[in-house]
N, C-alpha and C positions, 0 to 999 in steps of 0.2 A: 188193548192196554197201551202199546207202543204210540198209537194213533191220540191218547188221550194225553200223554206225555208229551209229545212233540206239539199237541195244541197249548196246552200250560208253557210249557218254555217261549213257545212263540209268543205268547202273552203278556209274560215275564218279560220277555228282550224288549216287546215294544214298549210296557212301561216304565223299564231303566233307558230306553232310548227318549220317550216323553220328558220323563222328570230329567234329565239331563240336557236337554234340548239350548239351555243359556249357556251353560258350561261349553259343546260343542261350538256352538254358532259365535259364544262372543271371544272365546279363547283365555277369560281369565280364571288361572285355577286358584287363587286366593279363596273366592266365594266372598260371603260376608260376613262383615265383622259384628260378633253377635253377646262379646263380651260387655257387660253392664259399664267399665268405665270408658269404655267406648265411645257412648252415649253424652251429646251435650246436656241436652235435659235431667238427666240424672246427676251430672257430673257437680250442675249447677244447685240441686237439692242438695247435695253433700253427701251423694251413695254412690258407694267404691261397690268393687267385686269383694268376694267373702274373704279372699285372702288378705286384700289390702286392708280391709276394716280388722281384721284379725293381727295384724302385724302392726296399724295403728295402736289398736287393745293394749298387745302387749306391750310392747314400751311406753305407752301411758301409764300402766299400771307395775313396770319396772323403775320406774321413774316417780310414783309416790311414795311419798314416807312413810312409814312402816311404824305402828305404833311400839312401843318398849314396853319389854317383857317386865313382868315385875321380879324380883328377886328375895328369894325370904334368907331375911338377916339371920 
């Protein structure tokens, strides 16, 4: 049992050692940047991230006229 654990974890460390291996070697911990407005080609379509098209929304549509109620005489 102990044998079959210490082979899993060893497995484990070397593929968090693998999948890390840019990280280590080039030293930049940013990573990449994986946000949509990021992106020139999207940027250039006219697609935001959800927040920003969401906050567009909103003050577009704070910002239209609001039709008038009607009022019984």
């Amino acid at each position: 049992m102990v044998k079959l654990l210490l082979i899993t974890l060893g497995i484990v460390a070397v593929a968090v050692l693998l999948l890390s291996m840019k990280l280590l070697l080039k030293g930049d911990t940013r990573g990449p940047m994986t946000h949509i407005g990021a992106s020139k080609a999207m940027r250039e379509r006219g697609i935001h991230c959800v927040e920003s098209m969401d906050a567009i929304e909103r003050h577009q549509r704070a910002n239209r006229p609001h039709a008038k109620e009607r009022t019984e005489n």
